[in-house]
Every structure is written in structure tokens, then in C-alpha cells.
N, C-alpha and C positions, 0 to 999 in steps of 0.2 A: 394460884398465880405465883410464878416466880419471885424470886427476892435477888436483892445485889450478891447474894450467896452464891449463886447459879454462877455467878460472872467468875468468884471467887476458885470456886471448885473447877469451872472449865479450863483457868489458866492453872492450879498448881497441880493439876491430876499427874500433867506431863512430866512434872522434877521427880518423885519418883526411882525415873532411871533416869535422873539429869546427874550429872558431875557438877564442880564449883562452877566452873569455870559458864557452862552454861546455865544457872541458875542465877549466877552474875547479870550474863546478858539477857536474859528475859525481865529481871531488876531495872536494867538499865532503860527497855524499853518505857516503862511507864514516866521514867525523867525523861525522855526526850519529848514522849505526848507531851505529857503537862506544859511544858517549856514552851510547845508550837499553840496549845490552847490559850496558855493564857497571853499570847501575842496577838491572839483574836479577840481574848476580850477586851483586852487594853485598845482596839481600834474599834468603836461602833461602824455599822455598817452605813453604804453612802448611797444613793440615788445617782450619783453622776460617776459610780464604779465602772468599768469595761465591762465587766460584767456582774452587776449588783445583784443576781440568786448568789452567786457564790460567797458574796460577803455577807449579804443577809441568813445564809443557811451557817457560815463559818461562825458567825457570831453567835447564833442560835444556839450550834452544837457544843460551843467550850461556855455558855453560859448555863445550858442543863449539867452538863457535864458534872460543873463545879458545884451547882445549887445555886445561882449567884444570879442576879438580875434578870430572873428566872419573867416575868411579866414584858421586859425588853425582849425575851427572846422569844416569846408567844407574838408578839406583833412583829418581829422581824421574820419570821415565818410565814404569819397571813399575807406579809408584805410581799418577799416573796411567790409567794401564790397568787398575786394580783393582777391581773393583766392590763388595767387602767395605774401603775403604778410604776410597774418596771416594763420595759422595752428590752428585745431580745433584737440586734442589729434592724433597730428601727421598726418592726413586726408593730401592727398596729392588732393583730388578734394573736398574741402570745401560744395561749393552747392549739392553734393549728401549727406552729410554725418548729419543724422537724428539728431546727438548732437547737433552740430550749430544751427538746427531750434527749438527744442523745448528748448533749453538755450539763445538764443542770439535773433530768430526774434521779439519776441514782443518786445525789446530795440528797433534793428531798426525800427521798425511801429511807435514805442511810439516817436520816437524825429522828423520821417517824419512826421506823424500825428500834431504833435506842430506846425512844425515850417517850411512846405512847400507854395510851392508860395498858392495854393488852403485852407490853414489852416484857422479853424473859431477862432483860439486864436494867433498866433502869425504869419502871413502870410509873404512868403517873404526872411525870415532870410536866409533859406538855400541856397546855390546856385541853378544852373539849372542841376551842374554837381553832386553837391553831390546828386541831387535829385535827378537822371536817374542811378547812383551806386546803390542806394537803391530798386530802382525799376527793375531793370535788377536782382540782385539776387534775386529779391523775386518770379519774373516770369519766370524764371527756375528754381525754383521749384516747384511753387503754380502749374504751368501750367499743369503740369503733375500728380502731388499732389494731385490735387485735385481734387475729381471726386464728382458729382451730386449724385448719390447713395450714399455716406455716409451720405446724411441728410436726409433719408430716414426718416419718423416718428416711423416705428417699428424699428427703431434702436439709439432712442435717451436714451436706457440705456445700450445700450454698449458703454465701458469702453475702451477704446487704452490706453496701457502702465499703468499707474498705472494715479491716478487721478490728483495728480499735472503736470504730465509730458500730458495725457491730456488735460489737461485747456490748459495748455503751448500750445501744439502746435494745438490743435482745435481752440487759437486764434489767433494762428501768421497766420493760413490759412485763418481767416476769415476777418484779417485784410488785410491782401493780395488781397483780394477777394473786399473790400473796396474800396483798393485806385485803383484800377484797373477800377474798375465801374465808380468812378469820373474823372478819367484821359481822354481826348479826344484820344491823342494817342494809348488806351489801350482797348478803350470802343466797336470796331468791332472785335475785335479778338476771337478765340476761346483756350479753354481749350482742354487738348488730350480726353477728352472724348466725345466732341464735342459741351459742352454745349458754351453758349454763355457768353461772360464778366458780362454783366446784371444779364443774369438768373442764375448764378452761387454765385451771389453777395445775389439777391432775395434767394437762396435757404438756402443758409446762416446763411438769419437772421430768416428766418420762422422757422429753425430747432435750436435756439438758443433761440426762443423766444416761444417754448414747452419746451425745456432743462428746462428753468427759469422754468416756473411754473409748470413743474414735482419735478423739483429737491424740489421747497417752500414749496411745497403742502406733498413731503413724505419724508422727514427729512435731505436734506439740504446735509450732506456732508458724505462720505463714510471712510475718511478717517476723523475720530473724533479726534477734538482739537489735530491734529499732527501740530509739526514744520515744515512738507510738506504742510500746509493752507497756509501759506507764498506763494511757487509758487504760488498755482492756484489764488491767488489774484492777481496776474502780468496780466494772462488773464484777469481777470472778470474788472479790473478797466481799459483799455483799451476798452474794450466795452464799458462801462459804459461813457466813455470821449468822445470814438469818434465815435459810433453809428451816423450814419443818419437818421434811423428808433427811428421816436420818441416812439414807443411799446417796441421796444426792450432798450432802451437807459432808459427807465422809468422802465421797467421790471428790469432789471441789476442794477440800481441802490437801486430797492428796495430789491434786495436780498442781497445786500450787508449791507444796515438797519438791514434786518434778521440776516444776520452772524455777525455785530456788536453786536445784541442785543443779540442773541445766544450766544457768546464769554462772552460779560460783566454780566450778571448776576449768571456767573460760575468764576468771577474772582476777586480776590479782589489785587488791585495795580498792575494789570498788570499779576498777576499769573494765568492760569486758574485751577482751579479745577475739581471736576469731573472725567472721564475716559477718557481713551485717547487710540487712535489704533494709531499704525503701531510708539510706543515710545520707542525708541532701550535701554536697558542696558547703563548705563555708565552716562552721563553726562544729556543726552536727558531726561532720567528718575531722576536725583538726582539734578537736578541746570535747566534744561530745566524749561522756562514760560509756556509752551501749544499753541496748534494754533496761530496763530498771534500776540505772546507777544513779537515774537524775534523783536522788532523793528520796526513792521508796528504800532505796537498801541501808541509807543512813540511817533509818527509822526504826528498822527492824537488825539489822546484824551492826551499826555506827560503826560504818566504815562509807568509802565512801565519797563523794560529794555531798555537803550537809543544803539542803534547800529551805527555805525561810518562810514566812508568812507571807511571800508579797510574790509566791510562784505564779507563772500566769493559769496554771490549769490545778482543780483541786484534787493532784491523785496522794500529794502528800498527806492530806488530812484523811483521806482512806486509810492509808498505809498507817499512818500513826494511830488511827484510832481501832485498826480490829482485832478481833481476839483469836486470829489466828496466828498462831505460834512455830516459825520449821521446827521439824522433828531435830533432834540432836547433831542426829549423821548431816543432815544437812546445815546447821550452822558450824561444826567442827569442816566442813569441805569449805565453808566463807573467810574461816579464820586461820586456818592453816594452810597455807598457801607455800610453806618449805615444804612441811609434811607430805605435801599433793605428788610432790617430785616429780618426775618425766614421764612424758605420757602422750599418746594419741588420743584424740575424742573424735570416733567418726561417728555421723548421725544423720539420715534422712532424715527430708521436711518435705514439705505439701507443697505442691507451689504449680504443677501443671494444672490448665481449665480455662474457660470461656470468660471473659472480662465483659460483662453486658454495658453499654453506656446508658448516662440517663437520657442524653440526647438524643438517642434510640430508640424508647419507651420504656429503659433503663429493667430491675431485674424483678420480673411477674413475679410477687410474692404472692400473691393472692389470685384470684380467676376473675373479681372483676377487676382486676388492676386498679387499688386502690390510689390514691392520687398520691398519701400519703409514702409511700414507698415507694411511687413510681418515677420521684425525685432524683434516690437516691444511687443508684446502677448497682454495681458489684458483680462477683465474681460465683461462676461456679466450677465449684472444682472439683479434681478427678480424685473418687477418695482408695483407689489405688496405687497413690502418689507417683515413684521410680522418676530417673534424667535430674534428680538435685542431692548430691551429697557435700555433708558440708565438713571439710578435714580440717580441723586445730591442731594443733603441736603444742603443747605448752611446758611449760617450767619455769620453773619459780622467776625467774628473771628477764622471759620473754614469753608471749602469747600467739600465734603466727598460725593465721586460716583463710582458708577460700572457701568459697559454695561453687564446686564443681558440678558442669551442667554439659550436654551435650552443644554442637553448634546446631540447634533446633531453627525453627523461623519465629519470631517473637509473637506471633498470634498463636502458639503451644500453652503460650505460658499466663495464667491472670498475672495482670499488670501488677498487682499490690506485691505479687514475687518477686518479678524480675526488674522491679525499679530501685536504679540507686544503689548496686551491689558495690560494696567495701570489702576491698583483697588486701590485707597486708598485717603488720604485727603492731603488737604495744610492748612499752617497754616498763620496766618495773624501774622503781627508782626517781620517775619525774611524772606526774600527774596528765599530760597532752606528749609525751614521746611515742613518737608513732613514726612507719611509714605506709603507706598505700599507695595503690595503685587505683583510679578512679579519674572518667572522665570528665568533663565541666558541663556545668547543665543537669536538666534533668532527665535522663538515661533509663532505658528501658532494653533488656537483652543485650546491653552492652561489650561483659566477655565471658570472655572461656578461659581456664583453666588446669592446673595439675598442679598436685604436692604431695609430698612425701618428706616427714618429718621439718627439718629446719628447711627445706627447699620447697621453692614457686615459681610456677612460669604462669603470665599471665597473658592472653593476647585481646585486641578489639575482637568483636563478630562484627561483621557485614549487616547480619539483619537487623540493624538496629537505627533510631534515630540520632544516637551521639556524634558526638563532629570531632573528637579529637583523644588523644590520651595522655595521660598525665602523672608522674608518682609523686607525691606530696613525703617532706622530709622535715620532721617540725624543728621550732629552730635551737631547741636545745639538746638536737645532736651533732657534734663535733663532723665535719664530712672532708672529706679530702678525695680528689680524683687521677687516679690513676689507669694506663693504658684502658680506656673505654669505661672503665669501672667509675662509679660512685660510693665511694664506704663511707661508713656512719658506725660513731660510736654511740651508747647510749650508757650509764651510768653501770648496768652491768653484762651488758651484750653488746657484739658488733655485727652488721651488716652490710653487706653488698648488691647493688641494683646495676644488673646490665639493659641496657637499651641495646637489641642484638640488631636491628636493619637502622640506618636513618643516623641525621644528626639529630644534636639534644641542645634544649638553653634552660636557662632559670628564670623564672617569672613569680611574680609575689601573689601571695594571692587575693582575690577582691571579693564582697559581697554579690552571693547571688541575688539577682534582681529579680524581680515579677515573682508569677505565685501565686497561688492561694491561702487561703488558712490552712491553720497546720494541722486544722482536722476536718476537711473536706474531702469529700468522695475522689478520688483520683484517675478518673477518665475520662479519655478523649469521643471525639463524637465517631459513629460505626465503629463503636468499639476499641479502637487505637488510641492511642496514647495522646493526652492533647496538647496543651503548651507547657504541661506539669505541673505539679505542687510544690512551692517550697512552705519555708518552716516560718512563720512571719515574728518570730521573736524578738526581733530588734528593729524597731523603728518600720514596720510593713515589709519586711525582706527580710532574707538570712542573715544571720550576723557574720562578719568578718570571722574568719577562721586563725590560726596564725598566733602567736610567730611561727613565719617558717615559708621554706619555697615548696615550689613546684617544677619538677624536670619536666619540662616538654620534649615528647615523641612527636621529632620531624615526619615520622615516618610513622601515622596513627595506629597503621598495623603491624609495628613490628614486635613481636615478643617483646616481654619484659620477665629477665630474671632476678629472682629475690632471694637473698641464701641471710641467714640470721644462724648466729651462736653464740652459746654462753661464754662471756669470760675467761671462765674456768679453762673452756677446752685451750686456751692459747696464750702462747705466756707475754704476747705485747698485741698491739693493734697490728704492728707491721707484720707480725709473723701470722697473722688470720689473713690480712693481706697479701701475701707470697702465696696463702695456702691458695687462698681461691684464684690465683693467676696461674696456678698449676692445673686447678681442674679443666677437663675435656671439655672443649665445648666444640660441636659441628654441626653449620650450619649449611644444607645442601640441597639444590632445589625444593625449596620451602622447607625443610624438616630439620627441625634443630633437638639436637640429641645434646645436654649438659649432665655431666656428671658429680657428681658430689663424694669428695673423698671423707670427709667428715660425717655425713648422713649414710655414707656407702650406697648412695643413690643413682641410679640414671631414670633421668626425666626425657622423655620424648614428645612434642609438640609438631605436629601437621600444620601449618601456616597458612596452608591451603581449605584448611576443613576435611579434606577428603579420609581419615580417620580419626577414633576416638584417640586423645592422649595417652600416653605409656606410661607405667611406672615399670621400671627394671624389665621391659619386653613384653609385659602383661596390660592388656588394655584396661581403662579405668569398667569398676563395676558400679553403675550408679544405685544399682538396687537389690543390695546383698543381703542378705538373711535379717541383720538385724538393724531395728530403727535407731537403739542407741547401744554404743562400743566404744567401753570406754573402762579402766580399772575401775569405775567409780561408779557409772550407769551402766547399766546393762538390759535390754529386750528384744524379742523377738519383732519382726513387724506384724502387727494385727494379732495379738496374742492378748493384750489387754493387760498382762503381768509384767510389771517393773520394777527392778532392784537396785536399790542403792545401798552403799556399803562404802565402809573407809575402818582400816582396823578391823576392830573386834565389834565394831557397827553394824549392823546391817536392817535396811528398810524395806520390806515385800509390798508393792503399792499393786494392789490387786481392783485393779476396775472392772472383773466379771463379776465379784461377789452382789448378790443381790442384799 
């Protein structure tokens, strides 16, 4: 049996070939755990919590942790696992009810995984009794749950529920599926489907360990730089910790390298830039970080927005407690953000496929159409990806990207892609400076696109449910308008938004209303889009976004141009100003052609649909050789081999190797 040694030798193996400076910040991580643990233990857990698993498992887990009221946390575990004790939105039979599992089991796997008598980092702490609570609810449900056909190999790009609710619960099953395999007690039994503890365990990981290097191989995440990357990290670092299979435990860990490294060279202090799907109006869009800024990255690189004990969902106490560590090159690409200097990052993502509703009979995981899943809908998707590329521009001082898409019909696309796309840049310097482009509601195939370096042209699509268009301008940047133009200064860049057809006004912005929870499956009934999801974090609705206006498009189809530049290039506000009242703009039976003497750009946009957009006369290519292009990432598509590198760094993240 392992010892706390294991834990020891897994983190410093990597320093090494660490430098100070990373060796510092792997240091620093364990002061920020401890700091978030013991704010759990200083709050006992409560019965009349929103959600009491998570205070009862938070409590649990910083009370083994420390050695410390070590019999409180054995009963706030079983407590936990009680279903005449805690209520999951009222559920009177807890273990059937789907929210529990894909919210709350990978907590309990994550503190059994630590800290049971069989554990390779903390063995023992737990009793015998908290430990057969944890395991009795997880095998009424897993047993039944889970069936051998879902890890079918032609089904590792179907989609259950939307993809953080996925991860979620693809790995509270597979953790299930874990300790059952290890367990002697557990290890002759069967599943209802008949398979055996073993082979059910094996099937597992073989189907998690194609997942990884499909997912590496053809662009990583469907649901782009959303504040729902949070969940699906809850799964992925659980794997990543408690894998037994050293394929998969190496695989998992190196996509999560990828999605650090993906994340940081779109984000400067913690902000990401670039585009973003499924980013709701309100706060999400105006004050929101991107993907993984809410608080996972404070934890691990303390940069950031710092998130506190009283977060509504528990992916912080993941992030702070696992013992995975980014490789060097990827925290040296988090912290050096001069260093990163000017650059393109182009990259396919997944995002064409069939949106199944649950209202429908939602998406056949199984052949008797378990009832269990047949809740939940989701999406299947094409795992040849092509029609979504998504172009960044970045530099140290601005971050400025679109997900460019063809004007397709919106039933091309699964909904969890094309809902809620964020076009526009962030600024370095103030923590919510931003502009975008984004219309109100909640939006499905909204627009279409083109950019090439500091320049954007955005317009609405037709095939879509939105009703208007809009650029959001937050309010600590400086703006001033002149002939037709909007400029905005921001602490170290300036920019310009034209509205080319139509008048424009200013309007403030307000809380999106209605909604669902912010982790509910996201479709409509026959498949289409239904009244939407919003993000319910403030008071049952989105939070106010803001400071800051909104230019409204008189005219909801007309092009919108966006040009951003450094400072540096210009030696006042008014002379970037002059500059861009000189560039060509022609607008002629639908087709606006703008030039960029700064970018040495001409951008061409069809207004009509009737062709793809142009860059310098060249039509956009959405599906070129490689899935990531970038000085910094680099792959082929479907190759399964990826490189990262910065300096005399360099990282070969290899998902063919068996």
C-alpha cells in the first residue's frame, strides 16, 4: 500500500527541469489549497445548504486533509450519502434523481478516491462506515447506469447533455466503475447489463482513452472558452488523479497541458480572449474571465480572479486539491504574457452534429432507452469536424478573436456550439475592458464572420432565432464618435467600431431574465433551440453585466466593423483616429470590401450570404491542415501528436503512444 510518499515524489519528480521561478509557483500552490481548506473547516456543514453534498463532502475533504475532526467528517460523508437526509431540488428518492449524479458524484469519488482505506495518497483516514455510504450509493446507481454499450468506439463523439454535464457525469460513472474494480467485496458482481465489475471497469478506460486523443487530435473542446470548462475540469482532473491505467492517467493529464496551454496564450492575467460559445448576455459576457478563469486558474498558476469558499459550484476545490501539476512550458506561456509577443492562434473546434431533444425521446444511449438518460438529450457530433475556425490576434496589450463559420442553416450545427457566440477583444490593463459584438437573448447561429490580425467584420445570419444586434463597450473605455465611427480607448490599445448599414443608439444594459440552471441540458423540443439557458447566479437570472453601454444596430443586418491596435503603433488617440478615417471602405450592392492600412489587410464580407468571406481575395479556409496554429501550439488534424513550445521549451504531447 502506498504511503503519503507517493503524493511526495509525484509532485517533485517534475522540478527537476523546473527553474526558480517555477518551483516558486508549484510552492505556492499548496498555500493557496490550504487557505481554501481551512475556510471549510472553519464552516461546519448545514442541512438547509442549496446544495448540502457539497458542504458536507467540502467539509469532509479539508477535515481528512488536515487529520482534524477526522469522526465529523466520517458522519458528514454518510450524511451525505443519505437520501432521507439530504434533498436534491426536492427529489424524494435522491439515488435516481440525474442532478445528484452529474452535480455531486465526482465530489464524493474525489474525497473517497483520497482518502479510503485502499488510497495511493492518503489511505485509511476515512472510516469503514463512511466508506460503504459512499459506495452503496454509488452502486445503485452505476449498476444500472451503466451499460457496456455506451463505450462503444463509434460512439465516443456522442455528446449526453451538454458537455460540462457530460464530463460530469461520464466521470462520476467511470469513477464508480474504478473503485468497484478495486474493491474485493465489489470485484464478482455484475452490472444489469450483465457485464462483469472488471470488464465494465476495462471498458471504461479504453473508451476514455480514444475520447483523449480524438478530442487532442480535433480541437479540444466544443464548448469554447465558456465558464461551463470549469465543470468539465471537475471530471477530467479526477481522472487524471486517480486513473489506474497508466495510458489513460498520462493521456488525461496531457490534455489538460493542452487546455492550459490552449487557455494561456489567449489570456492575458487571467482574462481569456478570443471567442467564446455558449457566453450568456449579462455579466458572463461584460465581467465574465472565459473558460477557466473563474477560479480554477487562480489556484493553479494565482493569477486570475481569486474565487472563495462560498462559490456556487465545487470546481474550485478540484482545482485546488489535485496533484496535477502544468508542465513548465505551459505555466512559463500563463506568466509571461510580454514574452508571448504578437501572434496569430488559429484552431479548429468540433462543433457540426445533430442536437437530439429530450422532449423527443432525447439521445438513445443505450438500446433499451434507459429512462435514466433518456432525460437528458444531447448532441451528436461529426467527428470530422471542418465550417468552424476560430482566429485570435493577440499581444500583450489586446486579445481580439471570432469563431468563423460558414452562413450554414442552424440545424448543421449541435446547439451547445453554436449558442451564445462572443466576437470581439479584451483589453489588458483593466480587469472587464472589453468590446463585442453579441446579440440579446439567448442566440443560436447568430453570426458570421471574418478577421485577419487586428481586424473584424461581423454580421447577423438569417438562420437564426435572435432578434437584434448589438456591440457592448465597457465603461472604462474612454469613447468618442466621430463621422460614423465609434473609438474607444482602453489603458493600452485603441479601437474602432463601424456600424456600416443603419442608425445606432446607446442603451444600458439589463439582467437577462428566464432561464434555466446553469447546468441544465440545453435544448429545445424537435430538436431546436427552446426558450434557452441562462446562467442563474444572481438572484434566479443572469447577473447584470456593466459598467458599460451597448450600441444598437438600427439595422440588425448590417455589418459591423472592428479594428483594434496597440498604443505603441500611434503616437495619440487622434492620429489612430485619422488613421482609420483614411482606410477604404466599399460598400456595394451587399458587399463591403474594408481595408486596413495598419494590418495591410482587405477583409471582404457578402451581406447577402451568396459567398464565403475574403481575406485579401482569398476565401476563408475553415478546414486547413492543421487543428492548432499557433508559435506556441502546433498539430496536425487527426494526427493525435501535439507540440508545445515557447523558448528553448518544448512539450511532445503524444496521444498515439499506447
Amino acid at each position: 500500500m502506498k504511503t503519503l510518499l507517493t503524493v511526495i515524489v509525484l509532485l517533485l519528480a517534475p522540478l527537476a527541469v523546473m527553474r526558480a521561478d517555477d518551483q516558486k509557483l508549484v510552492g505556492e500552490v499548496g498555500v493557496r489549497r490550504d487557505g481554501l481548506l481551512r475556510s471549510y473547516l472553519a464552516n461546519p456543514p448545514s442541512l438547509t445548504a442549496k446544495r448540502p453534498v457539497w458542504d458536507y463532502c467540502n467539509f469532509a475533504l479539508a477535515a481528512y486533509w488536515f487529520k482534524e475532526r477526522m469522526p465529523e467528517a466520517d458522519q458528514a460523508m454518510i450524511t451525505a450519502c443519505n437520501p432521507e437526509l439530504v434533498r436534491v431540488r426536492g427529489s424524494d428518492n435522491m439515488p435516481q434523481n440525474p442532478g445528484f449524479y452529474y452535480r455531486s458524484v465526482f465530489f464524493l469519488e474525489r474525497v473517497f478516491f483520497l482518502f479510503n482505506s485502499r488510497s495511493e495518497y492518503f489511505p485509511g483516514r476515512m472510516s469503514p462506515a463512511a466508506e460503504n455510504a459512499v459506495k452503496e450509493v454509488l452502486w445503485k446507481w452505476a449498476s444500472t447506469a451503466c451499460r457496456k454499450e455506451m463505450f462503444r468506439e463509434d460512439r465516443v463523439w456522442w455528446q449526453p447533455a451538454t458537455e460540462n454535464i457530460g464530463a460530469l457525469l461520464y466521470s462520476g460513472l467511470w469513477g464508480a466503475t474504478q473503485i468497484f474494480a478495486g474493491d474485493p467485496d465489489y470485484q464478482n458482481r455484475h452490472y444489469a447489463d450483465g457485464t462483469t465489475v472488471p470488464a465494465m471497469a476495462k471498458a471504461f478506460n479504453d473508451y476514455y482513452k480514444l475520447f483523449l486523443r480524438e478530442r487532442a487530435s480535433k480541437g479540444l473542446l466544443v464548448e469554447v472558452a465558456s465558464a461551463y470548462n470549469d465543470g468539465t475540469l471537475n471530471g477530467w482532473y479526477n481522472i487524471a488523479d486517480f486513473a489506474t491505467d497508466p495510458v489513460l492517467r498520462q493521456r488525461m493529464r496531457m490534455l489538460l497541458d493542452l487546455y492550459w496551454a490552449d487557455w494561456a496564450i489567449e489570456q492575458i492575467n487571467g482574462v481569456r480572449g478570443g471567442s467564446r460559445h455558449r457566453c450568456y448576455p449579462g455579466a458572463d459576457s461584460t465581467k465574465g474571465p472565459g473558460g477557466g478563469g473563474r477560479g480554477t486558474a487562480w489556484y493553479l498558476f494565482g493569477v486570475g480572479e481569486k474565487v472563495g469558499p462560498t462559490a456556487a459550484f465545487p470546481v474550485i476545490v478540484t482545482a485546488a486539491t489535485t496533484f496535477y501539476r502544468p508542465s513548465p512550458v505551459v505555466a512559463d506561456l500563463v506568466k509571461d504574457v510580454t514574452g508571448r509577443g504578437t501572434y496569430a492562434y488559429i484552431s479548429r473546434r468540433p462543433g457540426l452534429g445533430k442536437s437530439i431533444n429530450s422532449r423527443s425521446g432525447g439521445l438513445s444511449l443505450t438500446t433499451d432507452h434507459d429512462s435514466y438518460f433518456a432525460g437528458l438529450g444531447g448532441s451528436i457530433l461529426n467527428p470530422n469536424g471542418g465550417n468552424l475556425l476560430r482566429y485570435t490576434w493577440c499581444t500583450p496589450d489586446f486579445v481580439m478573436g471570432t469563431s468563423m463559420v460558414p452562413a450554414l442553416p442552424r440545424d448543421e450545427w449541435a446547439l451547445i456550439s453554436s449558442q451564445n457566440h462572443w466576437d470581439g477583444v479584451i483589453f489588458a490593463g483593466h480587469p472587464t475592458a472589453r468590446i463585442f459584438v453579441q446579440p440579446s437573448g439567448h442566440s443560436y447561429n447568430a453570426n458570421w464572420s471574418v478577421q485577419n490580425k487586428g481586424v473584424m467584420i461581423v454580421q447577423r445570419l438569417k438562420d437564426t432565432n435572435a432578434k437584434d444586434q448589438r456591440v457592448w463597450f465597457d465603461g472604462s473605455l474612454k469613447r468618442e464618435e466621430r463621422d460614423g465611427w465609434v473609438f474607444a480607448e482602453a489603458p493600452q490599445a485603441y479601437a474602432a467600431v463601424r456600424v456600416v448599414e443603419g442608425p445606432t443608439s446607446w442603451q444600458q444594459d439589463e439582467p437577462d431574465k428566464g432561464g434555466k440552471d446553469e447546468d441544465e441540458p440545453d435544448t429545445g423540443a424537435k430538436g431546436k433551440p427552446g426558450k434557452g439557458t441562462g446562467n442563474k447566479r444572481a438572484g434566479g437570472r443572469q447577473a447584470k453585466g456593466g459598467p458599460g453601454m451597448y450600441l444598437m444596430c438600427g439595422n440588425e443586418f448590417s455589418p459591423v466593423i472592428l479594428e483594434v491596435a496597440r498604443k505603441g503603433d500611434y503616437p495619440s488617440f487622434a492620429a489612430f483616429q485619422s488613421a482609420i478615417l483614411g482606410n477604404a471602405l466599399k460598400w456595394t450592392n451587399r458587399r463591403l470590401d474594408y481595408t486596413s492600412t495598419l494590418s495591410h489587410t482587405t477583409l471582404t464580407l457578402f451581406a447577402d450570404y451568396s459567398h464565403p468571406p475574403q481575406v485579401d481575395g482569398a476565401p476563408v479556409n475553415y478546414s486547413p491542415k492543421k487543428v492548432y496554429d499557433s508559435p506556441f501550439i502546433q498539430g496536425d488534424f487527426g494526427s493525435g501528436i501535439v507540440t508545445i513550445s515557447k523558448g528553448d521549451r518544448k512539450l511532445v504531447l503524444d496521444f498515439t503512444k499506447e
